[in-house]
Structure formats: C-alpha cells, structure tokens
N, C-alpha and C positions, 0 to 999 in steps of 0.2 A: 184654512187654519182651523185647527181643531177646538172648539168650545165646548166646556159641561158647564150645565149649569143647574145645582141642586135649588129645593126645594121641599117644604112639607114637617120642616122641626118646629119645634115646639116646645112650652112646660106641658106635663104630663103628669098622672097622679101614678106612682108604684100599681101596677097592676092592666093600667092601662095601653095602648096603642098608638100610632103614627106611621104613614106611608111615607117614606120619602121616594123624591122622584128627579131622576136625572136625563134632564133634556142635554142633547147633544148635536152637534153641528153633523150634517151630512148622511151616512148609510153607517156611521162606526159601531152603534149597537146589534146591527143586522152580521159585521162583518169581524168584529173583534168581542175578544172574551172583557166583560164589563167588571171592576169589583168595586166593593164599596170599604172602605177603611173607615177608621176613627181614633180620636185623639183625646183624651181626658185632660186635664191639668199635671203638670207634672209627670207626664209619662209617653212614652214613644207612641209614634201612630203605630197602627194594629190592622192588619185585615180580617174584616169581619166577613164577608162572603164573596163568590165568584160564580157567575156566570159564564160560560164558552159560547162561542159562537153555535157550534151543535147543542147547547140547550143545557149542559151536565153543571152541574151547580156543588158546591161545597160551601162549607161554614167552619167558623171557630169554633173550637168546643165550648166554648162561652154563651154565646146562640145560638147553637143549634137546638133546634123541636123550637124555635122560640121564632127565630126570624125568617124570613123567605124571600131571597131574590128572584127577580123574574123582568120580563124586555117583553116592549111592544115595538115589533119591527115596523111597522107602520106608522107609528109616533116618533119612530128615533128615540124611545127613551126607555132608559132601564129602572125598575122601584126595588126598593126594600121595603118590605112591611114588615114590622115588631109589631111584635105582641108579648104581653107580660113583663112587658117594662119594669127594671129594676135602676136602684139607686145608680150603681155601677153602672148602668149602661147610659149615665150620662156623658157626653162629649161632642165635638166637632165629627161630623160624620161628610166624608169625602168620596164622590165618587173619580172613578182612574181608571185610565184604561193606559195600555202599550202601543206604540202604532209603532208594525216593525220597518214600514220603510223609514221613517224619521229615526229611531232607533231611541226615543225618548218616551217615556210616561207624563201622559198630560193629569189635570190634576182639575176641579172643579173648584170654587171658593169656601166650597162647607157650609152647611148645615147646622145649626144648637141645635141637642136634644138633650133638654134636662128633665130629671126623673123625681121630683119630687112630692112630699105633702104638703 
C-alpha cells in the first residue's frame, strides 16, 4: 500500500524558509515522478512543483527562483525547500504521486505553512 507522509511546516516570518519532506512507503520516489501541491483557504489545490523519475523538475510560475524540489533515492523521500516566503504562500502543502499500475493518485495528509508577522 502506497503511503506519504509529509512533514517540516510551520509559522514562518515573510522572507523567511522551510523544508518540507515527504516519506514514502517502498522504491516510489526512486521509480515515479514526485509533485507537491497546495491549497489556501477558499481556493482549489494548485501544483506547485514536479519531479520525474529521470530527475527534470518544473515549478509554478508562482515559485519559481523561489522553491526547489529534489528526492533522496535512498531515503525514499522527496523535499521541497522555499525560500522567500510570502504571505500567499500560505496553505496546506501535499505531496502526490500517480502509480500507473493502480491507475490512482495517492495523496499525503498535508502539511501548514503559514507565512506570517
């Protein structure tokens, strides 16, 4: 059975930083493309970045220069690091992957990241 399970949010001061880190059950970071979403109040989930299994990475134009995906195949786990923390970039932060023989996107419990003074 497929588990994520985030970690690493936080209140934060505008300007400031936070890793978040997604453990996951078995080889699925090593062997599928990772992404991390998020969700504000009032407003649909959003993909914020993606990782491939060969390593090629994309972002929102929202964060990008700003955040950086990245997987330790060895840990099974993939992180996101922000940096430059803005007000807006508060929300539930989820990581997701696709498994295609299931033919289902699994989904982690989420993360806070509030962006505060």
């Amino acid at each position: 059975q497929v588990q994520l399970v985030e970690s690493g949010g936080g209140l934060v001061q505008p300007g400031g930083s936070l890793r978040l880190s997604c453990a996951a059950s078995g080889s699925i970071v090593r062997f599928n493309t990772m992404d991390w979403y998020r969700q504000a109040p009032g407003k649909q989930r959003e993909l914020v970045a993606t990782i491939t299994s060969g390593g090629s990475t994309s972002y929102a134009d929202s964060v990008k220069d700003r955040f950086t995906i990245s997987r330790d195949n060895a840990k099974n786990t993939a992180y996101l690091q922000t940096n430059s923390l803005k007000p807006e970039d508060t929300a539930v932060y989820y990581c997701s992957t696709f498994i295609a023989v299931d033919f289902r996107r699994y989904w982690g419990q989420g993360t806070q990241v509030t962006v505060s003074s």
